[in-house]
N, C-alpha and C positions, 0 to 999 in steps of 0.2 A: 700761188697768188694770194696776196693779204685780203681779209676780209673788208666789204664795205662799211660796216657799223666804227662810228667815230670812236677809237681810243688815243687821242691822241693828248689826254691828262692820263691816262696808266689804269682806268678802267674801262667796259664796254658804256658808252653813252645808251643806254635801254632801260626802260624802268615798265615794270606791270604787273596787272590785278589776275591773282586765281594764281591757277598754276601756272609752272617754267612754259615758256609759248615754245614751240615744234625746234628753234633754231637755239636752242639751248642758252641763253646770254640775256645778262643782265641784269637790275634790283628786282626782287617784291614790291608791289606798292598794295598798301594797307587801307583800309576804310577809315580807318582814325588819322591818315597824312593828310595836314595841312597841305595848301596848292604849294606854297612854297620848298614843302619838303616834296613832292611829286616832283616839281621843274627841277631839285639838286640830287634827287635819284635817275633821273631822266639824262643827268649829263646837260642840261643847258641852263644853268648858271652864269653865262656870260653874256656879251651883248657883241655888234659886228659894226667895229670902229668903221672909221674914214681916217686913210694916210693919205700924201702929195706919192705920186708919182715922176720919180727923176730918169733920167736918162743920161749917157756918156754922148756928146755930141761934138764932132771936128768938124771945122769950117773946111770945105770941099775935103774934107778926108785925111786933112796934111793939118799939123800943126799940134796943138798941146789939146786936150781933151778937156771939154769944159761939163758939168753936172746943170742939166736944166730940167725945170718941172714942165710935166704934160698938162698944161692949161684945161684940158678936154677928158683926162681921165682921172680916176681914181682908185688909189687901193682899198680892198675893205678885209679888214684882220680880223682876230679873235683878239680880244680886252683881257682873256685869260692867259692863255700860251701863248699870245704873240702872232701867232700863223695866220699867214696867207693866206685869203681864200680865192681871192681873184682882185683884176684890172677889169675895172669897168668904167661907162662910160658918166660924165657928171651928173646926168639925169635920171641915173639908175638908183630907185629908192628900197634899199634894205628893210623888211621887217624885221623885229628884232625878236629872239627868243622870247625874251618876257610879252610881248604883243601879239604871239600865237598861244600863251597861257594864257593870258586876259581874255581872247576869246575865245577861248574853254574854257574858261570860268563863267564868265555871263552868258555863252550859250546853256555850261550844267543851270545856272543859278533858273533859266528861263523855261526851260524844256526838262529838266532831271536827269538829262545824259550825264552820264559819268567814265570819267579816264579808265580806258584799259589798258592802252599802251602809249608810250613816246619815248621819243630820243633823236638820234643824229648818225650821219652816213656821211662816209667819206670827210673825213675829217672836222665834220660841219658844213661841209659846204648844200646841206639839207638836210633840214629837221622836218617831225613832224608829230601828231599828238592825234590817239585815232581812238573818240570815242564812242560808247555803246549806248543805242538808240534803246532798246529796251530788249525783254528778255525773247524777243522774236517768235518764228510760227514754226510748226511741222508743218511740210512741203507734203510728205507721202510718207502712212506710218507714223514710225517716230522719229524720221531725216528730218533733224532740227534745222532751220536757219534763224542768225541771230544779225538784227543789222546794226552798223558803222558809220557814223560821221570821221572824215580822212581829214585834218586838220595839217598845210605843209607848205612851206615855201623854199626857197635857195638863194645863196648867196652868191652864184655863180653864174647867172643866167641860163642855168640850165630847165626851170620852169619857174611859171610865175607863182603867185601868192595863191594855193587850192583849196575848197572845199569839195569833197566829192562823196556822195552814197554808196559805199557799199554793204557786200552782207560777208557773212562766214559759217559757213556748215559746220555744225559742232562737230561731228564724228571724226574730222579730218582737218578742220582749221585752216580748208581751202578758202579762200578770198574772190566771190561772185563780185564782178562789175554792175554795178547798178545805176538806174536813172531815175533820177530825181524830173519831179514834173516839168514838164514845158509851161515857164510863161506864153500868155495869151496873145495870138496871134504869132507866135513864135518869135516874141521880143527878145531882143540882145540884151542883156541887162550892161548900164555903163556908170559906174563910178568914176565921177568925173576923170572921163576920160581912160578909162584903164582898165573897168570890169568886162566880163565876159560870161555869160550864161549858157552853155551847150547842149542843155537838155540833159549834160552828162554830171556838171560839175558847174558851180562858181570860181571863175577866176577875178584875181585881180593884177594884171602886168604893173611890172618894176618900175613902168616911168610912170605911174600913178603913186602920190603920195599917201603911206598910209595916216587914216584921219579918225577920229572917232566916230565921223559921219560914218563914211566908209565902214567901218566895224559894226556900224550899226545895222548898217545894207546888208553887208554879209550876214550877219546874224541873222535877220530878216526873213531870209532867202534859206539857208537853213534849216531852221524852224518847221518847214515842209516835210523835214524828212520824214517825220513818225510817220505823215500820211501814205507818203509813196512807197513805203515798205509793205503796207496793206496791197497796193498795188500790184507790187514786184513778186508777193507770195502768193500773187492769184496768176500772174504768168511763170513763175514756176511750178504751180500745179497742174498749170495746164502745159509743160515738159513731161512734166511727169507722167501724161497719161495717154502722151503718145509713144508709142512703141517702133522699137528700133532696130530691126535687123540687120543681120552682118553686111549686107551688099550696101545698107544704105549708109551703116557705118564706114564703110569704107568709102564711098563717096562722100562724104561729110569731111571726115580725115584730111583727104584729097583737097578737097576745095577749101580747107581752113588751112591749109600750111603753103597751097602752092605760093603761095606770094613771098615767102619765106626761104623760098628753094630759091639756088640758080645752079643750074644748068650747068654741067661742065663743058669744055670746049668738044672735048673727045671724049662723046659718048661711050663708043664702043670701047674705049678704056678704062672707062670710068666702073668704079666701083659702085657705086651708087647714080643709079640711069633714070631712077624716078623717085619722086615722093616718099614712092613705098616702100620704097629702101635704107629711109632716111630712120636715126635712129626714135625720132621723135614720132614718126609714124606709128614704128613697131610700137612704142610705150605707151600710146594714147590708146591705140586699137587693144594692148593687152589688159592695160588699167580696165578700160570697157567691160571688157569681158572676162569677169570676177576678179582683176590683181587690185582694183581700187577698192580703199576703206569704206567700207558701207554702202557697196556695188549688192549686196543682198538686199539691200531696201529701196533703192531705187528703179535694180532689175535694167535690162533692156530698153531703155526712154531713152527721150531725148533730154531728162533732166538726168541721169543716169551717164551722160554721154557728157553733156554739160561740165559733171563731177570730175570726170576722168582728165579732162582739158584740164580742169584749174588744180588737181591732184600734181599733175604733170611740170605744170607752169610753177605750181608752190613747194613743190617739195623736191624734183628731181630733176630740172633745166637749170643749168648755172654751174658754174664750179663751186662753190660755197653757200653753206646757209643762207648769210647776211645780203650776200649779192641775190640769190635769188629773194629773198625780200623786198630788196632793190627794187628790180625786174617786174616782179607780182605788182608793184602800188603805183610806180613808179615810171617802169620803162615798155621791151614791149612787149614783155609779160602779160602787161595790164592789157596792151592792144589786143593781144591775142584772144585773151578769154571775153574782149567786147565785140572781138568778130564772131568767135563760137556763138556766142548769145544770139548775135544780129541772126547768124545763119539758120539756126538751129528754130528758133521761131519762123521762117518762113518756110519756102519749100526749094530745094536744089534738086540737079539731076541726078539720079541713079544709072550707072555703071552696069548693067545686065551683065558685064563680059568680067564685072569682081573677082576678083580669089575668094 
């Protein structure tokens, strides 16, 4: 299977600061790069035209075959290569590459965050630009975390326009989902007509045009992040200091994948009868228990246990580096490690009857 990182000009579309990131691929980017040299190490150098949309059409099906345009959709390409990203409908509004630099540039200009990574997946058909809040806290010891503003949109309707918090543990460059504070009373945030607040993320959907207002909200909204990382490292430290044995491990396991499983028809032929036979099972509960990077500093927690989830999710779920990249920021990578979270802070049942 080909990888997801866009090469579809003859290098990998990735650019970033510090060392080679975990998936091997991509430029350096330097303290002395202009933004403009960052967006053409980065691979998005181009912009996401609008074509007419034709179609081959016979009257009742007989007769000579006439070319007519889709009054109600439209193509949206690459200005560089040419390529298709998708048929979409007239009301679907593209952000364009350079308009997710601009804001990272004026969110760095506003706050000091600075690019650590960006580039493009699947051909382009989504980018994104993820930069770093500051130099972050020790959780337990010296298990660093360091947090991330997610800067990304698509040209596919595969998600809308995102800003989202999260963090990354140094030791292992696993990727924590994180939440940015709730507006007051638990408001929706709405850019005319399009935005969305979740507690988890800013969005802004397609059929909202993007505006300078708009960018300016965003930003806005944003801007919070330094504060909720103080937040997030006081309920990560409080994983950290709860303690986690095997039974309740394995009940944990259990309840974060069942949704994930189905069921064979025939059981009794089935090779795999439960959960716990599932390979993702075994990898989470061995990470747990000393195979995860920096399992000596976290110990037996439920921040510890936390680790092993997004270990698992970022580096060894997927068939390929790039895909699970994907998957981590993305897809439902990302879900998984926001359910571990959810779970892992509250209380579940314990299994007396565990292996």
């Amino acid at each position: 299977m080909s990888h997801e990182i866009d090469e579809s000009t003859g290098r990998a579309a990735i650019a970033y600061a510090g060392q080679t990131p975990w998936h091997g691929l991509g430029t350096q980017l330097l303290s002395t790069d202009a933004p403009e040299v960052q967006r053409r190490k980065a691979g998005l150098e181009w912009s996401a035209l609008d074509g007419e949309v034709l179609f081959r059409r016979r009257a009742n099906g007989n007769g000579e075959a006439e070319l007519v345009v889709a009054q109600d959709r439209k193509a949206i390409y690459r200005d560089d290569t040419g390529e298709l990203l998708s048929i979409m409908t007239k009301d679907y509004h593209q952000v364009q590459p350079g308009e997710i630099f601009a804001l990272y540039q004026n969110i760095a200009k506003a706050t000091g965050f600075t690019l650590e990574t960006a580039g493009g997946l699947s051909g382009g058909k989504r980018i994104w630009a993820l930069l770093k809040v500051s130099e972050g806290a020790e959780i337990i010891g010296h298990d660093q975390v360091k947090p991330y503003v997610l800067l990304a949109t698509s040209y596919d309707g595969s998600m809308a326009t995102t800003g989202a918090f999260t963090a990354v543990r140094v030791v292992c460059h696993n990727t924590i989902s994180m939440v940015i504070p709730q507006f007051a009373d638990g408001e929706v945030r709405d850019y005319t007509g399009g935005g969305r607040h979740n507690g988890k993320q800013v969005r802004v959907l397609h059929t909202t045009k993007w505006t300078d207002e708009v960018s300016k909200k965003v930003r806005m909204d944003l801007g919070i992040a330094a504060d909720s990382f103080e937040r997030f490292a006081i309920r990560a430290q409080a994983l950290s200091g709860r303690e986690m044995d095997r039974v309740a491990a394995d009940a944990f396991v259990q309840k974060l994948l069942e949704p994930y499983w189905n069921p064979p028809k025939d059981v009794e032929k089935a090779r795999v009868k439960n959960v716990r036979d599932t390979k993702g099972y075994r990898r989470i509960m061995a990470l747990f228990q000393g195979e995860a990077k920096g399992s000596e500093m976290a110990g037996p927690t439920r921040w510890g246990m936390l680790n092993a989830v997004t270990e698992f999710v970022d580096h060894e779920r997927g068939l390929t580096d790039s895909s699970r990249l994907d998957s981590a920021w993305f897809g439902t990578g990302a879900g998984l490690k926001e359910r571990a979270f959810a779970i892992l802070e509250g209380d579940f049942e314990v299994v007396k009857e565990a292996a």
